[in-house]
N, C-alpha and C positions, 0 to 999 in steps of 0.2 A: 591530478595525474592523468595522462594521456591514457588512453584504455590500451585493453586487447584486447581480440578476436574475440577467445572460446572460450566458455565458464570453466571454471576450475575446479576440482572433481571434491567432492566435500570432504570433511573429517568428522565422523563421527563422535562426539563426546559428550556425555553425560558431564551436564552442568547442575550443580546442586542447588538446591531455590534459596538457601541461603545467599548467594553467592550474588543470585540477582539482587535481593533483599539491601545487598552491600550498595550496589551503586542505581539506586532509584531517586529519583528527585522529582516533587511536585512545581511545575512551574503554573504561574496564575496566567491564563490568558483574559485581557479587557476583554477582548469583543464576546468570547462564548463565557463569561462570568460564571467560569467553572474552574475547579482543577484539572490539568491536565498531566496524567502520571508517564514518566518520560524515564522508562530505565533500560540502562546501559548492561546487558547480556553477557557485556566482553571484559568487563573489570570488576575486580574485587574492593577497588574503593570506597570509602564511605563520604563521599563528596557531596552526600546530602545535610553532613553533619558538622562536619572538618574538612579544607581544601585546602590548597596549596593558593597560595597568591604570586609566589616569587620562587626558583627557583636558583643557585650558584654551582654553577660547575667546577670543580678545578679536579684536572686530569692529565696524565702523564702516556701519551700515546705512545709504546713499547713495542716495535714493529721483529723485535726478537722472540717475542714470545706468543706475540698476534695478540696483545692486552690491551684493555684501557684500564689504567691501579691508578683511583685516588677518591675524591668523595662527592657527593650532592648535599646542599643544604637548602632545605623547605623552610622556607618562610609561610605560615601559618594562618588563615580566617576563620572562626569560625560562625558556623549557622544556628547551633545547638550547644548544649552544656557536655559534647565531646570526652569522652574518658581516655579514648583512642585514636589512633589514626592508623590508615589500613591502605597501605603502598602494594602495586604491581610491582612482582618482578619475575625474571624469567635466568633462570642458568647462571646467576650472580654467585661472587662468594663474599658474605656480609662477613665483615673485620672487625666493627664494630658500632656502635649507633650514640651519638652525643644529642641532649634532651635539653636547650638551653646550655648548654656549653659545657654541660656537665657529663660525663658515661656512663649508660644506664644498659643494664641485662635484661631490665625488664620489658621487652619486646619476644616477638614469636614468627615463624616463619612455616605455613600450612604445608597439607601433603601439596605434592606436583602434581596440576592438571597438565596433560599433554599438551593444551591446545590456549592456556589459560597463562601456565607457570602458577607462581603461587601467589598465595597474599602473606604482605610483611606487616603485621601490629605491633605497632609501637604506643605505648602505656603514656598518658598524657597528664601529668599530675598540673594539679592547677592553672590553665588553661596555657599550655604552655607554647611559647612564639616559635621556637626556632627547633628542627630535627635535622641533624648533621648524620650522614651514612657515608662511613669509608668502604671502600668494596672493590672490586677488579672486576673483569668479564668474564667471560667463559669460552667453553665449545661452542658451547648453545646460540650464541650470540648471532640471529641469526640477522638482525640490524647491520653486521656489519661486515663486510666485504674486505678481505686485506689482500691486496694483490702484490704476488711478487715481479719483480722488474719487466722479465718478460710478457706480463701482462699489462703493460703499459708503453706509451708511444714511445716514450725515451728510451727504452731496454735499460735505465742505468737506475733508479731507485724505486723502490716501493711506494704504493699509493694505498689509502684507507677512503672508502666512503661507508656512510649509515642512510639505510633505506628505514623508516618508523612505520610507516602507515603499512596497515592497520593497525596492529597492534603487536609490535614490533619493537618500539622504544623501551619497554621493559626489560630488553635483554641487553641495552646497557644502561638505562637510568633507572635504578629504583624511582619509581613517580605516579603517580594516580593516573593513570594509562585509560584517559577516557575523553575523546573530543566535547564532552560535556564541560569540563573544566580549563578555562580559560587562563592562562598566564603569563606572568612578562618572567624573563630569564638573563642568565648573565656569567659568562663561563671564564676562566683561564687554561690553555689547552697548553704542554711543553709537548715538543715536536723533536725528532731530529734537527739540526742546526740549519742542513740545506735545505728542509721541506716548508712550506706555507702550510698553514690551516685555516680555513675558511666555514663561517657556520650560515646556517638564517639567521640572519644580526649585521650590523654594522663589519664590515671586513678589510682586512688591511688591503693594502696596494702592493708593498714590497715585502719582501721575504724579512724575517726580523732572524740577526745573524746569533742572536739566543735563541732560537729555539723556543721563544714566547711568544703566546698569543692573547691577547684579551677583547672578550667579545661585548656585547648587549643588546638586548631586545626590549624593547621600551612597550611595545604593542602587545597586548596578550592573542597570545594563539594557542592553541589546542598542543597538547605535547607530541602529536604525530606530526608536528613540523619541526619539531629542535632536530636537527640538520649539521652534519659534520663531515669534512673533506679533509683529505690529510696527502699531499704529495708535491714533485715537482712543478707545480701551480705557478704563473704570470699571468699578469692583470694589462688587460688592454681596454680605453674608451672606446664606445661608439659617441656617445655622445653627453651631455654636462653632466647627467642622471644615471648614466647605462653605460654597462660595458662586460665584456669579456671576461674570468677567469678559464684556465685551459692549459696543459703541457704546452713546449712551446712548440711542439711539429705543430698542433692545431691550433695555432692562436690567430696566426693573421687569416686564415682562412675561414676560420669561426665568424671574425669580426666581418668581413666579406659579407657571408652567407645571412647574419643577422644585422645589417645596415638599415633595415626598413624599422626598426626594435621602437625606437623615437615615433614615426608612422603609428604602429598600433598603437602606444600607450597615446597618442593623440585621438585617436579613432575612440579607443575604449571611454577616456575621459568624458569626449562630448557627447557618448552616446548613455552613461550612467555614472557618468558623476566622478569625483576628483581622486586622484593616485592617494591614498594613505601610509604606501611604506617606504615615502623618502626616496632610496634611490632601487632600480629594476637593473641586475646584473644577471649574468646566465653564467653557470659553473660547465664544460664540454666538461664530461667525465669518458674514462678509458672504454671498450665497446664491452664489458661483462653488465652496464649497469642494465637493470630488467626490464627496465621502463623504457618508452617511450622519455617523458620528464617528470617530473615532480617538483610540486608549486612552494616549495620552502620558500615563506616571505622575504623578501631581498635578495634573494639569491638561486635561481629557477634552476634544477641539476637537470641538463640533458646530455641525452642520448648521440654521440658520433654520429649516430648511425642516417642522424638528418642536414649531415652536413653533404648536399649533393653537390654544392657550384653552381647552384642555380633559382636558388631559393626557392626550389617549386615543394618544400616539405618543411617550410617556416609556419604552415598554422599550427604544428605543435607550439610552437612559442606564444601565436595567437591563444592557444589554448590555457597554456600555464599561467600565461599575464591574466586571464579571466579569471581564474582564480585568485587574483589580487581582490576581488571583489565576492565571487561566490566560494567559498569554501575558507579563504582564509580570511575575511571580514565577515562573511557572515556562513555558520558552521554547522555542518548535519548535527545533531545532538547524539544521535546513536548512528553505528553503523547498519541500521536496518532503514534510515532515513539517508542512507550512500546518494540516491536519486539526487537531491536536492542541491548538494556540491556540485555533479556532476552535469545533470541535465541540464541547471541552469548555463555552465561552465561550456559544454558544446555549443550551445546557444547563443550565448555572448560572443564565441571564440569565431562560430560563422554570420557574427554582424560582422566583425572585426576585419574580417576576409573581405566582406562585400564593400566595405568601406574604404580601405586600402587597395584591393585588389580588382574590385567588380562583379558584377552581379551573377555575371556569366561564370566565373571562377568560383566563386562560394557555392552556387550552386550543384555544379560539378560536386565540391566535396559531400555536401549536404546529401545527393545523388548517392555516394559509394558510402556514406555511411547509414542511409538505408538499406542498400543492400545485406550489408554486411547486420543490421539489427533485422531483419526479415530471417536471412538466412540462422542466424542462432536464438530469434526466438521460435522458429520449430523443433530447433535441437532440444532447448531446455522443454517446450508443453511437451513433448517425445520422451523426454528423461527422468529424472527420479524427482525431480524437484521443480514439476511446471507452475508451482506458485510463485517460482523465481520471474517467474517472463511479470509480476506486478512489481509496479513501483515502489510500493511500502512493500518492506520485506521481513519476513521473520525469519531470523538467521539462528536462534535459538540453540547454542550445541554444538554450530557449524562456526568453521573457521571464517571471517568475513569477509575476508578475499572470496569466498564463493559469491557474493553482493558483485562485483567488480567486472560487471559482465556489457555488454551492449544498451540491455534493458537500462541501467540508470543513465548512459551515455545518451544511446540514440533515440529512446524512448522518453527518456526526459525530454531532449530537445524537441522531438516531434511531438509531445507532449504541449508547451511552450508554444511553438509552430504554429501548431493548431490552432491554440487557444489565443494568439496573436491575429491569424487571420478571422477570427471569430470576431475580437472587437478591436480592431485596427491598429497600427503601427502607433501610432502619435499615442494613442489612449494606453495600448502595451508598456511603451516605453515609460509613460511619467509612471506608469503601476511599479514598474521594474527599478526604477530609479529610486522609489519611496520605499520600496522593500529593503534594498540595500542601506538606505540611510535609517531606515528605521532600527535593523536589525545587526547595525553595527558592530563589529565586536561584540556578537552576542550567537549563541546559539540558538536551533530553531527544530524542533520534528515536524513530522510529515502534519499532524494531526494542527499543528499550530496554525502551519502554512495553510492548510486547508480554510481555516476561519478567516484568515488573514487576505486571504483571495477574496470570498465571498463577501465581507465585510468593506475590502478597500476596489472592489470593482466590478464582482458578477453580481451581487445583489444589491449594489448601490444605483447599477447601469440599469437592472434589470435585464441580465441578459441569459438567460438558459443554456446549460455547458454539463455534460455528459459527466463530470468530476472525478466520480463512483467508477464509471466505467475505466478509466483511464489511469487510477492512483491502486482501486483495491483488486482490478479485475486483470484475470490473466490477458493474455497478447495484445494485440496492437487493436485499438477500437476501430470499426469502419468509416467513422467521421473523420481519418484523418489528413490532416494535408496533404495533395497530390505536390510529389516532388519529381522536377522537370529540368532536364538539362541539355537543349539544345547544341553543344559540342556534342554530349556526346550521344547524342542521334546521327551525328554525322559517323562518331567512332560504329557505332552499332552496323553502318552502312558497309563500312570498310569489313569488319566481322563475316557479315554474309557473302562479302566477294571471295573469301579465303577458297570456299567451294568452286570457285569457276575458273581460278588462276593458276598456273605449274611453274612460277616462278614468283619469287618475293619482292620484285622491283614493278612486277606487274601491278600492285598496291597504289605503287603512286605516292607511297609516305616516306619520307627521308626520316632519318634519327631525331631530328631537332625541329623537326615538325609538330610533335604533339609537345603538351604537356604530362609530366608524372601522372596524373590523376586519368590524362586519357590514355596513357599506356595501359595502367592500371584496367580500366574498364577494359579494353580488348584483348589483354591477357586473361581474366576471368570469362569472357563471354566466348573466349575459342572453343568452336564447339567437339562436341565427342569426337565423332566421326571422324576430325582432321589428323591424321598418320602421322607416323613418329618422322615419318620421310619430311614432311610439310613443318614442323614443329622442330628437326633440326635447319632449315633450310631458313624459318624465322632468326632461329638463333644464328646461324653462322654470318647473317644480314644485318643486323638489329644490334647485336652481340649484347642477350637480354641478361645470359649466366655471368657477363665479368664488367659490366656498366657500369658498376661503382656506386648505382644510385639501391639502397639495399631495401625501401619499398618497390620497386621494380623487379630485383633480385629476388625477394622470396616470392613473389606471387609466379614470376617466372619459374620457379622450382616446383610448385603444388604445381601448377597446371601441368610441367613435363612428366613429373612421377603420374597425375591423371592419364596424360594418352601413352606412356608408356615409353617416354623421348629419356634415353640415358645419357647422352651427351654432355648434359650438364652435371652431370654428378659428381668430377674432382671440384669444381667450383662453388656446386653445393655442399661439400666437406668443408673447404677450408671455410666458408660462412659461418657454415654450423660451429665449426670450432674459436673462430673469432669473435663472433655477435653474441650476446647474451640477453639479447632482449624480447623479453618473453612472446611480446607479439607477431614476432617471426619465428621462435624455436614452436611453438605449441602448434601450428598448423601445419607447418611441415614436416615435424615429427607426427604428427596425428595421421599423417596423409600415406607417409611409409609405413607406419604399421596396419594397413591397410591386407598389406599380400605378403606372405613369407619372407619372399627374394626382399621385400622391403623392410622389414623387423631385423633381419640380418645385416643391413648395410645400416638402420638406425642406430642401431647397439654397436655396431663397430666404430661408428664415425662418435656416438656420445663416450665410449672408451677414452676418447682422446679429448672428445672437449667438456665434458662435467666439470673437473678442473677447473675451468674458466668462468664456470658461473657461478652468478648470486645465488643465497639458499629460496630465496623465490621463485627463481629460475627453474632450479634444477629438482627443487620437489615438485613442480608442477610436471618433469618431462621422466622424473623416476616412476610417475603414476601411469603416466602413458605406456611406458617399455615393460611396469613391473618391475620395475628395478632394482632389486635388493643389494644394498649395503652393508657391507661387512664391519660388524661394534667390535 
């Protein structure tokens, strides 16, 4: 998943220790010839005992009642002499439960955790294969998005997507809701007759004029990636392996904007090793979705919101395809091990850049996402929870989306960075390349990786590395790599002339002289001092508020509400009410609620766009405003 900005404000909830007790597993590491105990905080399964191996979906997607009605059946392993089996679920209504093909009462469903949902036990008489659960969705369901027409590019039918990560998939699959648990899947989805459905799996081309779909996943992946799309969808190549799904306003423009798609997965290949999941397509989803993208195996869901015309905001997709290797080949074991998806994932994403695009550009990015992990690892050491600014994290109680911050993003890769220029490119890379092959389809914690470093290169090399500092200690160590971006020291230059100049030509920069990234940098670095006079005079030049390019867009918003420039504000409305994607609503709503005048013009403009967003959206921006909701 592409990050965002600012931590996400916690949920308090007592978690009961049984609860851990459910989903702990000892995994054996060779090199430290110890046990190491690896449990999962956020599930109630017993997948140390009983697991799912295989997964069948068949589901009747009901856009009248905003439903998914029909059943899962688990295919069964066990570890242990199992009496039970012990499924996540969240806001479901269970119909009934089949035990080897037979229907059985005797299963149980726990009180409701707010933060958890419940645990579902099901009574396992002689060791038995197969658990069939018929069930439907709910309110609760907060996986899944159902947009009505006019929230879509067409205005003429309804679209469904499901966001799972973190821990999210429980609110439409009964399933053991834990990236601990690895498995292959295999769904039947009935649709409306005009719509396609699309999952992570193998996916159709053409619209099937029944209203049938059937999917499968041969590769086991964590169930925060089974992945479902439901709407006016067309399928366009880029190329033998890749290609487009997308309404059809955005299709040929989509395929445009991601033509380089073939480039990276060449880049990434030779720099750690070979594609595992067949073919690499990108699903455009409508603009409420939350994210940036999300790395669903075979099928990467992003965000509108990076279709500029000009490709200058494709390393998200650099990003997502790295996750073809870290996170979805090889898998945080708990969400408190988030870092390790992640960090590695920005890492790869800005080899990916420098290898396609050059050195001078990766850098650039590499550049603004320091920034931006500088700037909110003082928010978080300042805030209620500065053990967050460490890599390994105890999320214990708290919702895991509070994990989902910079620190695993940009602190992992500067992390990595570091420890690359420490012992060399060539030496990095064969480490990095043996990691992933080693840990293939398999999952890994922080504590693993730890030994797994020391064993496969700092203490093989002999090379001394700060390790402690960097994984268990709060903020950013002083050893770490200096990050340098010759553009934009030139941008920095233009910055300081703002003071000396009484017209906006006097700059000397035309629109299509910089790059996204060096707008970006001169929109953050306009300083205080510069008048609303000078900042509409940018705008009315530039034309920063209606450019179309919507990382431009919001950073141009923060900085006008900073010096006090209203000009842009009918255009900052209609963003707010169109975009749903969290990494531009959460800083710019955080920035209005700053001063009265600005609380008043937030709460009027989310009046109109809550509506439009995902419920990860929108409880992240009810936290901000206070928002209360009427039950």
């Amino acid at each position: 998943m592409k990050k965002f900005i600012l931590p996400l404000i916690s949920i308090a909830v007592l978690i009961q220790s049984c609860k851990n007790e459910s989903s702990k597993e000892h995994s054996y590491d060779e090199g430290a010839k110890e046990l190491i105990e690896v449990i999962d905080k956020h599930s109630y399964s017993n997948i140390e005992s009983v697991r799912t191996k295989h997964l069948h979906l068949d589901l009747l997607v009901d856009f009248e009642s905003s439903k998914l009605v029909g059943s899962v059946e688990h295919e069964l392993e066990y570890l242990d002499d199992a009496k039970e089996v012990i499924f996540d679920i969240y806001g479901l209504s269970i119909e009934k439960i089949e035990v080897d093909g037979l229907e059985t009462t005797d299963y149980k469903i726990g009180e409701l955790d707010e933060l958890l949902g419940q645990p579902l036990t099901v009574q396992l008489p002689k060791k038995s294969k197969k658990v069939k659960i018929y069930y439907s969705t709910g309110s609760d369901a907060n996986a899944l998005q159902w947009l009505n027409p006019q929230q879509t590019a067409g205005k003429v039918n309804p679209y469904l997507f499901t966001q799972g990560q973190a821990i999210l998939t429980r609110t439409w699959i009964p399933c053991q809701d834990s990236p601990k648990n690895r498995i292959t899947y295999s769904a039947r989805i009935k649709t409306p007759e005009n719509l396609m459905a699309v999952m992570s799996a193998d996916n159709p081309k053409e619209i099937n004029p029944e209203g049938v779909y059937n999917f499968k996943m041969d590769q086991k992946i964590p169930t925060y990636l089974i992945a479902m799309a439901v709407g006016d969808i067309r399928f366009k190549a880029i190329g033998e392996h890749t290609g487009v799904y997308a309404e059809v306003e955005m299709l040929d423009k989509s395929v445009d904007e991601f033509a380089d798609v073939d480039k990276m997965i060449a880049a990434a290949v030779e720099l750690y090793g070979p594609y595992k999941w067949g073919r690499y397509d990108i699903l455009v989803l409508p603009p409420s979705f939350p994210f940036g993208g999300m790395e669903n195996p075979k099928l990467t869901f992003a965000t509108p919101t990076i279709i500029a015309g000009d490709k200058s905001l494709v390393s998200l997709i650099a990003h997502e395809l790295a996750h073809s290797w870290s996170g979805n080949l090889v898998t945080n074991a708990t969400w408190d091990d988030f870092w390790l998806n992640e960090g590695f994932t920005v890492y790869f994403e800005n080899r990916i850049m420098e290898k396609v695009y050059g050195k001078d550009y990766a850098d650039m990015l590499m550049s603004i996402s320091y920034q931006e992990l500088t700037h909110e690892n003082e928010e978080i050491l300042h805030g209620k929870h500065p053990d967050d600014t460490k890599l390994k994290l105890d999320l214990d109680g708290r919702n895991p989306d509070d994990g989902m911050t910079c620190i695993a993003y940009d602190k992992g890769a500067l992390f990595l960075r570091t420890l690359e220029s420490k012992v060399g490119r060539d030496k990095f890379d064969v480490f990095v390349s043996n990691y992933f092959k080693d840990y293939m389809f398999k999952t890994i914690s922080t504590e693993e990786f730890v030994t797994y470093l020391n064993e496969n290169l700092l203490e093989r090399d002999s090379i001394r590395f700060n390790l402690d500092d960097w994984i268990y200690g709060q903020g950013i160590p002083n050893n770490r790599v200096e990050i340098k971006s010759t553009r934009f020291e030139a941008v920095d230059k233009k910055v300081f002339a703002l003071y000396e100049i009484e017209e906006v030509q006097d700059l000397g920069i035309s629109k299509g002289d910089w790059s996204t990234q060096e707008w970006i940098r001169f929109i953050r670095c306009i300083p205080e001092k510069i008048e609303p006079e000078m900042m509409q005079k940018l705008d009315e030049f530039y034309e920063f508020s209606t450019c179309g390019n919507a990382e431009i867009m919001a950073e141009w918003y923060i900085s006008s509400i900073q010096h006090g420039y209203h000009g842009m504000e009918p255009a900052m409305e209609n963003f707010l009410i169109n975009v749903g994607r969290r990494k531009f609503l959460e800083p710019i709503y955080g920035q209005l609620v700053l001063t009265p005048e600005g609380v008043e013009l937030a709460k009027s403009i989310y009046t109109k766009a809550r509506p439009n967003y995902h419920a990860i959206s929108y409880k992240t921006i009810d936290e901000i405003l206070n928002w209360k909701v009427e039950k």
